[in-house]
PDB file with one MODEL, atoms N, CA, C and O in Angstrom:
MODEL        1
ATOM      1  N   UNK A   1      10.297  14.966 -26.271  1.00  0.00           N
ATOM      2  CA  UNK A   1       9.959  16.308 -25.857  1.00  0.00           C
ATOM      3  C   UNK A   1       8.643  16.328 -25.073  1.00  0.00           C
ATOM      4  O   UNK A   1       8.586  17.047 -24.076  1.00  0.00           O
ATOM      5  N   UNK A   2       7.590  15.605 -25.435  1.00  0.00           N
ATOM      6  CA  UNK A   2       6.366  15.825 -24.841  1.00  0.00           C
ATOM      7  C   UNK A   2       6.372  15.001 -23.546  1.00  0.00           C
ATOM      8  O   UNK A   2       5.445  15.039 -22.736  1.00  0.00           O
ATOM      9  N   UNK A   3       7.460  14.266 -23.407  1.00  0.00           N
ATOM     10  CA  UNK A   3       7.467  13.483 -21.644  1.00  0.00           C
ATOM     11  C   UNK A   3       7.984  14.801 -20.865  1.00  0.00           C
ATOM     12  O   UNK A   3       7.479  15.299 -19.859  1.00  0.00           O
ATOM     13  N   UNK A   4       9.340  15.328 -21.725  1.00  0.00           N
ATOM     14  CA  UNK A   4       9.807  16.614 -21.025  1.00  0.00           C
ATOM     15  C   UNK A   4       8.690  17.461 -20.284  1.00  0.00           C
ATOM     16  O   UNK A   4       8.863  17.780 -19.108  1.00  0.00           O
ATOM     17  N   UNK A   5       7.593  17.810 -20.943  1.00  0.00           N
ATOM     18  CA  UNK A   5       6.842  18.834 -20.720  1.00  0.00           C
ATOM     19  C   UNK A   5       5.730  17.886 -19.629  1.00  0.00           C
ATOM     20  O   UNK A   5       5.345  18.473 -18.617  1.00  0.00           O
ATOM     21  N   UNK A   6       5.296  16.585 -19.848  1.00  0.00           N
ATOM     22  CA  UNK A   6       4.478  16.371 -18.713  1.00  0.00           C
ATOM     23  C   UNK A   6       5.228  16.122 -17.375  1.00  0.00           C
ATOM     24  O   UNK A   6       4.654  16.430 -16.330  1.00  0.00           O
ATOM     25  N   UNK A   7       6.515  15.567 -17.339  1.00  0.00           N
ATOM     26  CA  UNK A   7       7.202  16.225 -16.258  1.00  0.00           C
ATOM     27  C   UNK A   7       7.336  16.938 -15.411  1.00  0.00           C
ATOM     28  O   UNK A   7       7.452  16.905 -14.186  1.00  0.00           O
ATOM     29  N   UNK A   8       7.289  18.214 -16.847  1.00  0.00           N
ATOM     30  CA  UNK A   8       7.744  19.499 -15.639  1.00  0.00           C
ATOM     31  C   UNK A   8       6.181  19.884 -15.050  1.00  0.00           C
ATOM     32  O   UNK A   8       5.973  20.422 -13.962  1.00  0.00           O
ATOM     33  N   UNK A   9       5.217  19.506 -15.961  1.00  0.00           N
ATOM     34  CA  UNK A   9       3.696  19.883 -15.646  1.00  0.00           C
ATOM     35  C   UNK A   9       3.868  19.052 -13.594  1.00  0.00           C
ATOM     36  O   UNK A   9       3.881  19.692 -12.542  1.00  0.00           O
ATOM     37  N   UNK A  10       3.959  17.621 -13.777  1.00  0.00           N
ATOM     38  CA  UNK A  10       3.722  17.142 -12.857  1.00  0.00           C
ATOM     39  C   UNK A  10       4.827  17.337 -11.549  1.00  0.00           C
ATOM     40  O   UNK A  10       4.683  17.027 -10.366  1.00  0.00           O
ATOM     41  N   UNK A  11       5.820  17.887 -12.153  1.00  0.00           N
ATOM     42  CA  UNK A  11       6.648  18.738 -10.858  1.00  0.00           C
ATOM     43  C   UNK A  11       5.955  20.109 -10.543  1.00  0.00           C
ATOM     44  O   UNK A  11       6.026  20.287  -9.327  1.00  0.00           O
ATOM     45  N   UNK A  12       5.395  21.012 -11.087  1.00  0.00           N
ATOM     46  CA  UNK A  12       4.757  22.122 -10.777  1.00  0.00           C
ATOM     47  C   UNK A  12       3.594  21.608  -9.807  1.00  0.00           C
ATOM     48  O   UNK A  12       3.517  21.893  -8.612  1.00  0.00           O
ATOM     49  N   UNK A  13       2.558  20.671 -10.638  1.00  0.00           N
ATOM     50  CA  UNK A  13       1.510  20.319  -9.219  1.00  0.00           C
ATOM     51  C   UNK A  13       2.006  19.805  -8.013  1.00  0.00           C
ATOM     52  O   UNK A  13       1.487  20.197  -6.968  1.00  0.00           O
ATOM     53  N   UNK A  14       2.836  19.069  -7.985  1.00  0.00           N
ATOM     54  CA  UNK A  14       3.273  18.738  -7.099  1.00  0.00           C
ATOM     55  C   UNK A  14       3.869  19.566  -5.643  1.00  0.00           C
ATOM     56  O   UNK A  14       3.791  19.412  -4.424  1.00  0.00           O
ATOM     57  N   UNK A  15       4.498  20.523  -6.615  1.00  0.00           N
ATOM     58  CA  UNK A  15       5.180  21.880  -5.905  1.00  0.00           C
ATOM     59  C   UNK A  15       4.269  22.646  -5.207  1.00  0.00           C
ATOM     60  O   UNK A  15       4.367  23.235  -4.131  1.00  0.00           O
ATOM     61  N   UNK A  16       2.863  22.480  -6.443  1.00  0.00           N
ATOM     62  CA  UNK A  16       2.005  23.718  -5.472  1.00  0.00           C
ATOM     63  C   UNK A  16       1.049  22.952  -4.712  1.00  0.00           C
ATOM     64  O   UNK A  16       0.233  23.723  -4.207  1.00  0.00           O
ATOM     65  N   UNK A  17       0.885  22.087  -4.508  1.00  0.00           N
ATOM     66  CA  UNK A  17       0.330  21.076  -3.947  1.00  0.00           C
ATOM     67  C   UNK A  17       1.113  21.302  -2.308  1.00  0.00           C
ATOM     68  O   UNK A  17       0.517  21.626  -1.281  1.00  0.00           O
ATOM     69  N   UNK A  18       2.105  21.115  -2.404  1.00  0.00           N
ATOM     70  CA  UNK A  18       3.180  21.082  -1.120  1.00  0.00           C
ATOM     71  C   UNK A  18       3.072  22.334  -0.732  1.00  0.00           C
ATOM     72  O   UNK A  18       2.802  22.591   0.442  1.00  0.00           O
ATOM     73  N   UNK A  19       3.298  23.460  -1.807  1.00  0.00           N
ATOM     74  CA  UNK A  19       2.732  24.666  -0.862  1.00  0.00           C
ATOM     75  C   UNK A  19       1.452  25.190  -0.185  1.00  0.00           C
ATOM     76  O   UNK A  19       1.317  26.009   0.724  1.00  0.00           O
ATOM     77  N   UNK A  20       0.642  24.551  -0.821  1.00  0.00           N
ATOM     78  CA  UNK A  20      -0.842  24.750  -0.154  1.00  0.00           C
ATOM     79  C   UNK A  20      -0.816  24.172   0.804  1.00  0.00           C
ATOM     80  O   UNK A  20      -1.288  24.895   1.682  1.00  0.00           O
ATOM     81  N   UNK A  21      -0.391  22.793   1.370  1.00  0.00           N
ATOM     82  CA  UNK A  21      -0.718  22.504   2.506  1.00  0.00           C
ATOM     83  C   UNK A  21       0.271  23.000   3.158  1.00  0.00           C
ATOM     84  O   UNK A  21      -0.295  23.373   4.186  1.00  0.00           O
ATOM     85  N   UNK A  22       1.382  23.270   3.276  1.00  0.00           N
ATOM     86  CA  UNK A  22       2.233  24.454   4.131  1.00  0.00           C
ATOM     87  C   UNK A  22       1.556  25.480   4.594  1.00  0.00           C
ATOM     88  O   UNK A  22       1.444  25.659   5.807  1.00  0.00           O
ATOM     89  N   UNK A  23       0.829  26.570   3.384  1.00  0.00           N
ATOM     90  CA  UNK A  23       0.534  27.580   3.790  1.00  0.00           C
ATOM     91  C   UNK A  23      -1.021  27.330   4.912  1.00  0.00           C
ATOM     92  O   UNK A  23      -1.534  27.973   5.828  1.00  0.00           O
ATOM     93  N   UNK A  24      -1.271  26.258   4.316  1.00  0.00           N
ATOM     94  CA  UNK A  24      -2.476  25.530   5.011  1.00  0.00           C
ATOM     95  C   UNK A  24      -2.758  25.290   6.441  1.00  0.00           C
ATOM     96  O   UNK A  24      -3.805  25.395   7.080  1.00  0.00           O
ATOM     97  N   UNK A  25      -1.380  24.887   6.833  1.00  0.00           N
ATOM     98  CA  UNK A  25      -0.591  24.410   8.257  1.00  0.00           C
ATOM     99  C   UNK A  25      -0.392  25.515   9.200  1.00  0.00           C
ATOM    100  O   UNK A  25      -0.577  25.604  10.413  1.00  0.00           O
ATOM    101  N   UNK A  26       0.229  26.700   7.910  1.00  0.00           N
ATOM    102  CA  UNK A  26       0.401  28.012   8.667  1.00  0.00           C
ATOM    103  C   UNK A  26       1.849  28.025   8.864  1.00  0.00           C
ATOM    104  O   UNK A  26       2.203  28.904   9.648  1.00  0.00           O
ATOM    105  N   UNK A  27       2.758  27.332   8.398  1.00  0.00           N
ATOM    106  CA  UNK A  27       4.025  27.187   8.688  1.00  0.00           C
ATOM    107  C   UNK A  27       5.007  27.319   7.545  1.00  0.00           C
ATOM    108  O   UNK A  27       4.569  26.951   6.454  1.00  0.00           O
ATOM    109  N   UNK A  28       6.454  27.847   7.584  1.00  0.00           N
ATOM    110  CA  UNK A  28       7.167  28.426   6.514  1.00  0.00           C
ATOM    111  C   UNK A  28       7.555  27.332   6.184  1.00  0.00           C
ATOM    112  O   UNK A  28       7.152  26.215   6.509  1.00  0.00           O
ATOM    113  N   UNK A  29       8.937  27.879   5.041  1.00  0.00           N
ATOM    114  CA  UNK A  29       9.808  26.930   4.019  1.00  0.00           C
ATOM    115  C   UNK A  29      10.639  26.343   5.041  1.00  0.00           C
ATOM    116  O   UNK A  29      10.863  25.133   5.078  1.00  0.00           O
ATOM    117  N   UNK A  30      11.046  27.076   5.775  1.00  0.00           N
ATOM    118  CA  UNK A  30      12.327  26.765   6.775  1.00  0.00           C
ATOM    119  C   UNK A  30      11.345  25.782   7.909  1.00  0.00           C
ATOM    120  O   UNK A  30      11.861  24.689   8.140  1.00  0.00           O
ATOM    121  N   UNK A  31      10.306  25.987   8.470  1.00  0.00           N
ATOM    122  CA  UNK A  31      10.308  25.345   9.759  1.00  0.00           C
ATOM    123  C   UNK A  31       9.781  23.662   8.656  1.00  0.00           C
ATOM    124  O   UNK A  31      10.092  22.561   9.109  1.00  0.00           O
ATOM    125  N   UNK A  32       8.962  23.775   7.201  1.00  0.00           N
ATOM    126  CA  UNK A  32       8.854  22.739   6.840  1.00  0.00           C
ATOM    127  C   UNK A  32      10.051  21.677   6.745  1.00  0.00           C
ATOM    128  O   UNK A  32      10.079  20.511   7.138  1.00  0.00           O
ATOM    129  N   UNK A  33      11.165  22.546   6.011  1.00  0.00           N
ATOM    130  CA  UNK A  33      12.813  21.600   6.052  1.00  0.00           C
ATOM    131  C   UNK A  33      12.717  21.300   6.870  1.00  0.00           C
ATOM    132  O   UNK A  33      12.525  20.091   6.999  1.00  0.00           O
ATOM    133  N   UNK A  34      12.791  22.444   8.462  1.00  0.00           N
ATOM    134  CA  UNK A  34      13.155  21.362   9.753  1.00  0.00           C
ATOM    135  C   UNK A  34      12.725  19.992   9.833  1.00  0.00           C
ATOM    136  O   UNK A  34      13.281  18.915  10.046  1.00  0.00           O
ATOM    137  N   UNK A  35      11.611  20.363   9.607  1.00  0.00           N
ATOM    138  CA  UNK A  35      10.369  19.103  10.333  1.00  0.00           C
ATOM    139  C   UNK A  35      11.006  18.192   9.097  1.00  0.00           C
ATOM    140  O   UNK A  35      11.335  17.062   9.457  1.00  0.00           O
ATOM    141  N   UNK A  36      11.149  18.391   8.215  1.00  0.00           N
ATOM    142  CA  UNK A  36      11.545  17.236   7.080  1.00  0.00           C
ATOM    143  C   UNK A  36      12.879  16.817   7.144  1.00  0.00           C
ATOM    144  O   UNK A  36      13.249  15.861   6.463  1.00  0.00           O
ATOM    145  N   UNK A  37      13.807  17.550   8.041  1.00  0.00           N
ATOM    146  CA  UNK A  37      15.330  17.719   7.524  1.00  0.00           C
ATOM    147  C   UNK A  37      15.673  17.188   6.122  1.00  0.00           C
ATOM    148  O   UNK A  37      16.066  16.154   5.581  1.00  0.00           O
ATOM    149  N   UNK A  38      15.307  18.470   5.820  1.00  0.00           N
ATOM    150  CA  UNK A  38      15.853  19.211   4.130  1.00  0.00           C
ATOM    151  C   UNK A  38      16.174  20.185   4.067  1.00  0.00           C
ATOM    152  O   UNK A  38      15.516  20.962   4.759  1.00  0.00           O
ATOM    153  N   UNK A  39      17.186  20.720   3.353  1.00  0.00           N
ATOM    154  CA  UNK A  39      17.380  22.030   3.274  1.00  0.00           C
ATOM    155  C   UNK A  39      16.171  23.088   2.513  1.00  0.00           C
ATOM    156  O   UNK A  39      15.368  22.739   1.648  1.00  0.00           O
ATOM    157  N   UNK A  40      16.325  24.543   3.154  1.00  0.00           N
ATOM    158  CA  UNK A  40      15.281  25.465   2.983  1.00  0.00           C
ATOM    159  C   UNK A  40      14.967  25.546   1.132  1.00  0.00           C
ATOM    160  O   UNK A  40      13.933  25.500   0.466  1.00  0.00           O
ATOM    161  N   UNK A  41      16.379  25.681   0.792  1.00  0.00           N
ATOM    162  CA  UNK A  41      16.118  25.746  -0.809  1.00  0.00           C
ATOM    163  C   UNK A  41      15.746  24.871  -1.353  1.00  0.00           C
ATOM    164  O   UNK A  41      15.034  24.975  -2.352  1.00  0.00           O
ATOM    165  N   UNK A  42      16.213  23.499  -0.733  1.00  0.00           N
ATOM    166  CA  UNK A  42      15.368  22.443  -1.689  1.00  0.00           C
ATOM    167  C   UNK A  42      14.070  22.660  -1.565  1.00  0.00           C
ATOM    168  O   UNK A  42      13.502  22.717  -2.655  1.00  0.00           O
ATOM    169  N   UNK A  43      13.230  22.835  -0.425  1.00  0.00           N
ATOM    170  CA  UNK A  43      11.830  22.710  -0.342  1.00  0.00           C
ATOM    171  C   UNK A  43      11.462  23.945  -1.129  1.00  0.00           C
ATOM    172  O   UNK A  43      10.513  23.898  -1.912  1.00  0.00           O
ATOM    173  N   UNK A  44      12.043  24.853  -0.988  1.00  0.00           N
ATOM    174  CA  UNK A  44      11.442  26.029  -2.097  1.00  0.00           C
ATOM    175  C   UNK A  44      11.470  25.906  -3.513  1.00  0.00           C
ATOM    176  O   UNK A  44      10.656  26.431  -4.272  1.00  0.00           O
ATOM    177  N   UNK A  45      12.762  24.951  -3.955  1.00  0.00           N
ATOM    178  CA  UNK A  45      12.883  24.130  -5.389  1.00  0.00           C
ATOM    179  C   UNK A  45      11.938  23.358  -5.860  1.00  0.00           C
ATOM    180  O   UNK A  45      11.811  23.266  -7.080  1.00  0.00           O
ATOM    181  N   UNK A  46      10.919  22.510  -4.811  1.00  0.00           N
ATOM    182  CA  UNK A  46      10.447  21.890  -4.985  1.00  0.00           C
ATOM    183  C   UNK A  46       8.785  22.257  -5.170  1.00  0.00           C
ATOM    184  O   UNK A  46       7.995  21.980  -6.072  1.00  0.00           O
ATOM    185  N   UNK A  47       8.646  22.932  -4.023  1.00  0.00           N
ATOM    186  CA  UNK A  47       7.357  24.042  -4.286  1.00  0.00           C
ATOM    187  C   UNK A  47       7.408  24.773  -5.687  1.00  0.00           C
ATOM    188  O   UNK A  47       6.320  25.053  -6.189  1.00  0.00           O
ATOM    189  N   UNK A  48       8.709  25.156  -6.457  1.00  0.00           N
ATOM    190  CA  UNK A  48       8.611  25.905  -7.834  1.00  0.00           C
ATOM    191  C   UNK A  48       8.881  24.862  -8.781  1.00  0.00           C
ATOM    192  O   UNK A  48       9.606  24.994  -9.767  1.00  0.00           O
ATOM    193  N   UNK A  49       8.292  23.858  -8.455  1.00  0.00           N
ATOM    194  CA  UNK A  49       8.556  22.821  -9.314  1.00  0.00           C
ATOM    195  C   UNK A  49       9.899  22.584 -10.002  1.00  0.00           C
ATOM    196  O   UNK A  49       9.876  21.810 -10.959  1.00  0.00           O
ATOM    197  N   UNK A  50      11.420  23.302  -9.554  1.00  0.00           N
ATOM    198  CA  UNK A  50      12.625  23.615 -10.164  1.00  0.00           C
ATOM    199  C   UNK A  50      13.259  21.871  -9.756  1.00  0.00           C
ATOM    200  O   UNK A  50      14.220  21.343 -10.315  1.00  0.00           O
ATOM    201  N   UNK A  51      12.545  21.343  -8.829  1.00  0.00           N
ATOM    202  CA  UNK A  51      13.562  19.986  -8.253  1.00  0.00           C
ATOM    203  C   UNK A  51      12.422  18.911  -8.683  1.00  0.00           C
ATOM    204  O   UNK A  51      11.223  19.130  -8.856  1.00  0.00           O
ATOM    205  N   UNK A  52      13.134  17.688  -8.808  1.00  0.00           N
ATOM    206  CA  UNK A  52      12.269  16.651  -8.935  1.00  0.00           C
ATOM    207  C   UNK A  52      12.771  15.267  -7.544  1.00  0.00           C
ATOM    208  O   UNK A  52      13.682  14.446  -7.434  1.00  0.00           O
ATOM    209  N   UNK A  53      11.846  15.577  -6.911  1.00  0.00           N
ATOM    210  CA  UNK A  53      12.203  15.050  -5.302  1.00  0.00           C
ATOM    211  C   UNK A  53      12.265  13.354  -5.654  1.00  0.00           C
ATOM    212  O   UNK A  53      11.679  12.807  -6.589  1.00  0.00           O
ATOM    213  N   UNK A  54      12.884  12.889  -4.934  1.00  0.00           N
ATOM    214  CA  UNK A  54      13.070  11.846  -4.956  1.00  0.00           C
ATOM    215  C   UNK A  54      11.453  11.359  -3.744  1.00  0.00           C
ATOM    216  O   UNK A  54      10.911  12.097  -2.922  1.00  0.00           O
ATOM    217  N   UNK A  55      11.115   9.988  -4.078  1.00  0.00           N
ATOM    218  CA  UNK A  55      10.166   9.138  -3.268  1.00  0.00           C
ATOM    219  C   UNK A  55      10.627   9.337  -1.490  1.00  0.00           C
ATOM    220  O   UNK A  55       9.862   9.416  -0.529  1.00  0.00           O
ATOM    221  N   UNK A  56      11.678   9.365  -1.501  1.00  0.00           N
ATOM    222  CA  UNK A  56      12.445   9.311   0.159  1.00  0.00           C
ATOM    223  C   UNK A  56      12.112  10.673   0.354  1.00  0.00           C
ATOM    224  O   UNK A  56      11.468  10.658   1.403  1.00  0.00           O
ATOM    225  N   UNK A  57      12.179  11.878  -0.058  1.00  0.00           N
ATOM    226  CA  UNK A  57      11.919  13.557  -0.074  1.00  0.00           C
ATOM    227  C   UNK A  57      10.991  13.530  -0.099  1.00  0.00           C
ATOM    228  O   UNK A  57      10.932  14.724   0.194  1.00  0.00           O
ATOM    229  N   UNK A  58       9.734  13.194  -0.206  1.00  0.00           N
ATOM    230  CA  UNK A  58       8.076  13.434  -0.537  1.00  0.00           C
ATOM    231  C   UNK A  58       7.773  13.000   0.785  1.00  0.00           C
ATOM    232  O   UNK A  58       6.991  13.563   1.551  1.00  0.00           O
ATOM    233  N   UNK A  59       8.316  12.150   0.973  1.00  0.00           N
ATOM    234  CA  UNK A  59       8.149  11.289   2.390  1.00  0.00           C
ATOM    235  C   UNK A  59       8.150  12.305   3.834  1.00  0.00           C
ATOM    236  O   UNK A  59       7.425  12.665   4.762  1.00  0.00           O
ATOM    237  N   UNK A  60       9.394  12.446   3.319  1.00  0.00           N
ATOM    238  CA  UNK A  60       9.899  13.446   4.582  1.00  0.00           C
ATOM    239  C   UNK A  60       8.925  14.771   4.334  1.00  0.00           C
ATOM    240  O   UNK A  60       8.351  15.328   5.269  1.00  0.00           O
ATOM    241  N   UNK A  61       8.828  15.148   3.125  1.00  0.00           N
ATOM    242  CA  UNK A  61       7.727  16.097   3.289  1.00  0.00           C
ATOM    243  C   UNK A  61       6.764  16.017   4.074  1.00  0.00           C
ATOM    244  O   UNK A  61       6.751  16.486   5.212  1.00  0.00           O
ATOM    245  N   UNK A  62       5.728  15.320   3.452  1.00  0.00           N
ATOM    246  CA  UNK A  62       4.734  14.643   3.951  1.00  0.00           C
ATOM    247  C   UNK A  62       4.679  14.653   5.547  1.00  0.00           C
ATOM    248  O   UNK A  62       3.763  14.903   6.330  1.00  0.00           O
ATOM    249  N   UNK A  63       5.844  14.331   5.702  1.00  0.00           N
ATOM    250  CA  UNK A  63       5.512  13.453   7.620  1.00  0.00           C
ATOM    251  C   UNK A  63       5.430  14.873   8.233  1.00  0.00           C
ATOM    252  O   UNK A  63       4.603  15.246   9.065  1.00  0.00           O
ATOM    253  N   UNK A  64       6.970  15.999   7.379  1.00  0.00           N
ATOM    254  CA  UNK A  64       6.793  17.583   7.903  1.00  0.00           C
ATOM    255  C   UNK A  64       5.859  18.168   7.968  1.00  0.00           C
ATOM    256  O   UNK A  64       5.719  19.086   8.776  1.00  0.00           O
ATOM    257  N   UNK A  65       4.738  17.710   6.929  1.00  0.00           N
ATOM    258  CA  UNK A  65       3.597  18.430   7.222  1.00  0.00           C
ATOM    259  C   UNK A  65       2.571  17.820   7.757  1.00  0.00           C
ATOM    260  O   UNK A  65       1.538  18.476   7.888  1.00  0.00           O
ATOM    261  N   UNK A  66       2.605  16.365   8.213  1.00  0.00           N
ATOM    262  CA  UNK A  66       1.967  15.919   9.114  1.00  0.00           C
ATOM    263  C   UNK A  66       0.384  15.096   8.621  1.00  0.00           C
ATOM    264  O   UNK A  66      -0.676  14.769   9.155  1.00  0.00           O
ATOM    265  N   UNK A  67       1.126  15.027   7.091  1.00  0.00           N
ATOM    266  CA  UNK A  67       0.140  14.530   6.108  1.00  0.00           C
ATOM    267  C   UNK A  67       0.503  13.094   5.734  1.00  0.00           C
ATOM    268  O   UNK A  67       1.633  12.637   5.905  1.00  0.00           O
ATOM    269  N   UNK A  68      -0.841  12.192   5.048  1.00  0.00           N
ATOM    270  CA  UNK A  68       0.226  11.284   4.599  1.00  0.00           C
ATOM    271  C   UNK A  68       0.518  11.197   3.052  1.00  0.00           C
ATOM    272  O   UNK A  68      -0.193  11.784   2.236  1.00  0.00           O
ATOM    273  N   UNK A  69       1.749  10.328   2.652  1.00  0.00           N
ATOM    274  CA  UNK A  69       2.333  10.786   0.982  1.00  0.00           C
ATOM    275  C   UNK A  69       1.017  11.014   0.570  1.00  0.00           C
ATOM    276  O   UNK A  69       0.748  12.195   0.354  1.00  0.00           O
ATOM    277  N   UNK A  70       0.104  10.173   0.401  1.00  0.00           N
ATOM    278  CA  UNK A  70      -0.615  10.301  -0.793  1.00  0.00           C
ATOM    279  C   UNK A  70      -1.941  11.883  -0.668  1.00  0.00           C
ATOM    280  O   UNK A  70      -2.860  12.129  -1.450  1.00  0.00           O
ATOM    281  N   UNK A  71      -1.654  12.424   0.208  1.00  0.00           N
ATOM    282  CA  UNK A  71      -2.226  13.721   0.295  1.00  0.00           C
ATOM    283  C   UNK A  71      -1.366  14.722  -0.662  1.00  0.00           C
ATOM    284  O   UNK A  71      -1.823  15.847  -0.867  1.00  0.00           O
ATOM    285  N   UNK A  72      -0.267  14.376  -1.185  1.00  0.00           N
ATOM    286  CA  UNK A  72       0.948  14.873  -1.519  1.00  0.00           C
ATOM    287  C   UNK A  72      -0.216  14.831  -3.244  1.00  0.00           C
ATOM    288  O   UNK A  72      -0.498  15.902  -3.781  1.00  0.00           O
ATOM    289  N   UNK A  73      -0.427  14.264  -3.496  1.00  0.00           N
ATOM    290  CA  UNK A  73      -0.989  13.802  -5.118  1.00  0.00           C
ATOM    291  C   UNK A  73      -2.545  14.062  -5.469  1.00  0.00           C
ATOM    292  O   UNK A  73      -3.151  14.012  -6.540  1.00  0.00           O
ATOM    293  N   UNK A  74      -3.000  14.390  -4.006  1.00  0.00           N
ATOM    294  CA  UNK A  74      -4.692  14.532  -4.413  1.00  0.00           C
ATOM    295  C   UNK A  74      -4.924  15.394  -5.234  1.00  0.00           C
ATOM    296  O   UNK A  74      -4.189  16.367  -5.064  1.00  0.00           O
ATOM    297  N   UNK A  75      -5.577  15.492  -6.017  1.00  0.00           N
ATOM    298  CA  UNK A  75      -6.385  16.895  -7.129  1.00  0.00           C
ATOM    299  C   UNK A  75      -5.231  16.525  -8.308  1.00  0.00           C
ATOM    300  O   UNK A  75      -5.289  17.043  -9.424  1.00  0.00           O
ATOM    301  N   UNK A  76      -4.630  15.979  -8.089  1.00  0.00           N
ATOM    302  CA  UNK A  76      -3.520  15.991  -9.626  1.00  0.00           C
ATOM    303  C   UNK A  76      -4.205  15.459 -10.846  1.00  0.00           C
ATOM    304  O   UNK A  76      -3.604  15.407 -11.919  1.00  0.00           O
TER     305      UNK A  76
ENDMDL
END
């Protein structure tokens, strides 16, 4: 149970982590998918910490926002 919960802890930072630098960028859910080709809901799944992205998805994040992965993890 208590891995359960640091989990979901470390999918939430993660999520809002990805949304800060979005909103950071100045750019939505949708033009981030583009740039990532992902779909809009996943990236919004993922910002609400509801998805747990695979290493290949962080990636593509990342490059969408023009960051690199490990900007993806700072402050965690």
């Amino acid at each position: 149970m208590r891995n359960v919960l640091r989990k979901d802890l470390a999918l939430t930072q993660v999520g809002k982590r990805v949304r800060a630098l979005r909103n950071e960028k100045g750019i939505s859910q949708e033009t981030l998918a583009e740039r990532s080709s992902l779909h809009r809901t996943y990236v919004g799944g993922v910002e609400r910490g509801l998805r747990n992205p695979s290493l290949k998805s962080l990636d593509r994040i990342a490059k969408g926002l023009g960051v690199r992965l490990s900007d993806l993890f700072v402050g965690l």
